[in-house]
Structures are given as structure tokens and as C-alpha cells.
N, C-alpha and C positions, 0 to 999 in steps of 0.2 A: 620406519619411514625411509624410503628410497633416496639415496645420495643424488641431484640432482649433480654432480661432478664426476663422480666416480662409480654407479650406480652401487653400492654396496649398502645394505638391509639394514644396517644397526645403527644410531643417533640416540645422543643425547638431548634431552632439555637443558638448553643454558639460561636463558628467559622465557617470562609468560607472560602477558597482561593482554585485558581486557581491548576489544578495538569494534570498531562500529556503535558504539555507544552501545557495548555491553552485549550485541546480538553475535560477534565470534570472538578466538579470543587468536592473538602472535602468538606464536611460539618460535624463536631465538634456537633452529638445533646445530648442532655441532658433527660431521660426522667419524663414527670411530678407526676409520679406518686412513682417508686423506686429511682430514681435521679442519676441513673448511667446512664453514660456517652458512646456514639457508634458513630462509623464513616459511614457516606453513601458518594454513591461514585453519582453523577447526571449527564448525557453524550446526548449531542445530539442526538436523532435517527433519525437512517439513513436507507433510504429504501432499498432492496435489489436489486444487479444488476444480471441480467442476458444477460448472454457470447453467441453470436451466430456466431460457429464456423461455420469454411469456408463450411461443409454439411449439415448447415440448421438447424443442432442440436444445443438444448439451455439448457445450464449449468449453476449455481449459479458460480459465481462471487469467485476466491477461490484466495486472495492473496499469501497463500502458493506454488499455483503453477509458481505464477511471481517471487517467491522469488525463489525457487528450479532452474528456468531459473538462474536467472542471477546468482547467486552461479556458476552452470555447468556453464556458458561463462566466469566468471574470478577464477576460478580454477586457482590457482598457481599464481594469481595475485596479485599485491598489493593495491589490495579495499577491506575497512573493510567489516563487516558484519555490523557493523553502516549507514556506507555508503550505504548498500543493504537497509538497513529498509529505512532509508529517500526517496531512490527513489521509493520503492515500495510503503513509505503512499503517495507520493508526488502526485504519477500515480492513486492512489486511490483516492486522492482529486479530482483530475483533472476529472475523468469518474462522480464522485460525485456531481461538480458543473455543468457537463454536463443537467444535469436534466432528461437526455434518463434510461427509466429504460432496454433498452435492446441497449447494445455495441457490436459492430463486434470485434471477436477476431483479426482482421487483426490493426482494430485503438489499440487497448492493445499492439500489436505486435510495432506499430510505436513509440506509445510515451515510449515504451520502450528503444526501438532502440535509438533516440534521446536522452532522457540522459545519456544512457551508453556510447555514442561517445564521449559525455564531461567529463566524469570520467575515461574511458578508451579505447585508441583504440581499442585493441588486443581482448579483451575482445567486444567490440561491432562488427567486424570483426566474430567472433567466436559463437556470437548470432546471425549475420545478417545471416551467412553461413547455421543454421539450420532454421531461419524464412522464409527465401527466399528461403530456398531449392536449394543451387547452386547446377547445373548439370556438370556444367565443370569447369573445369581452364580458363578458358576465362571468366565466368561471375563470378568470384574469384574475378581473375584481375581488371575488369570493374567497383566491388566497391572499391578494393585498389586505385584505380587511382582518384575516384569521393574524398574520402579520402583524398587525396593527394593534390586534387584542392581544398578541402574547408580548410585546412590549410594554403594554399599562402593566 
């Protein structure tokens, strides 16, 4: 690792531990030549996903715009924006371990869907309505009532 002081090749490990809840890890180096001290950060890499929307077209992978979704659908609700980040890394894990380097925006659209119903109705009702594109008040209904059955 490159002396971020003195630019010189060789460093030690002085400390390690775990950070970002376990997704990289510090490392504390040392280095051998001026003996001052720098932090590196070492992270999994991860390949890139590409999105292929419902016309065929294929986009990079943009968690920002899963986030900016579910924001819009609990507008005025009471789910943190902590709560948004966990299900967006959660949904990003999940497409991650899939091992497919190309996902249908329609599976993004479901496992979305899904744990927004367990964090909040109103809010997944209000995602489902623009994912599903209801046309009427009848197919409104149709999922309030399926809603309604998976609660008994």
C-alpha cells in the first residue's frame, strides 16, 4: 500500500477491524519508511448489475432510484429513512446473491413490493398502485382485498 505522506510501497498492519457492519474491514497501517500512521478502507467487489426494463432497454443498476421510489410511496408516513436504507441494501443483497448479471426491472419492482407490505401497508398500496399501473378502481380494490386476506 502506497504511503499517502511519503509515497513509499511497503506498510505495515497495525490494526484491523470490522466497519460498516461487517461489509469492509480498517485497517490501522503504519508506514516503513517515514513511520506515519493511515487508514485503508478493503471492501468486497462487486460486479455490476444491469436493469432490463419492461422495453428491452438495459440500464446500470441505480439504487438511488429504488430509494427515491419508496421515499415517494411512504411520503407522510411513519418509516425512517434508516428503515429505507436497510431495505434498499437488503434488495441489493438479494439481486447480488442472485449471481444473474442482468435482473428484470419487474423482479426489483416485486422484492420491493414485498417488504414494503411488512413495513407498511399504505405506503406499499401507494407503490403497488404506480408499479402495477392500476387503471381503475376495481383493480385498487382487488389489491386492498388480497391485502386484507393476507392479514386473517
Amino acid at each position: 500500500m502506497k504511503c499517502p505522506y511519503c509515497a513509499y510501497l511497503e506498510s505495515k498492519v497495525v490494526d484491523s477491524r470490522p466497519a460498516d457492519e461487517g461489509a469492509s474491514i480498517r485497517r490501522r497501517r503504519e508506514c516503513l519508511s517515514c513511520h506515519k500512521r493511515f487508514t485503508t478502507y478493503e471492501m468486497m467487489e462487486s460486479l455490476p448489475l444491469v436493469v432490463v426494463k419492461k422495453d428491452g432497454s438495459r440500464q446500470s443498476f441505480d439504487r438511488n432510484k429504488v430509494m427515491s421510489g419508496l421515499i415517494r410511496a411512504c411520503e407522510k408516513r411513519p418509516v425512517s429513512v434508516n428503515t429505507l436504507e436497510e431495505l434498499v441494501t437488503e434488495i441489493e443483497q438479494v439481486l447480488q446473491n442472485e449471481m444473474e448479471r442482468e435482473v428484470s426491472s419487474a423482479m426489483i419492482g416485486e422484492l420491493v413490493m414485498e417488504r414494503l407490505k411488512k413495513v407498511d401497508e399504505v405506503a406499499y398500496v401507494r407503490f403497488a398502485s404506480v408499479y402495477r399501473q392500476f387503471k381503475d378502481i376495481n383493480t385498487f380494490m382487488q389489491e386492498l382485498n388480497k391485502l386484507l386476506e393476507d392479514r386473517r
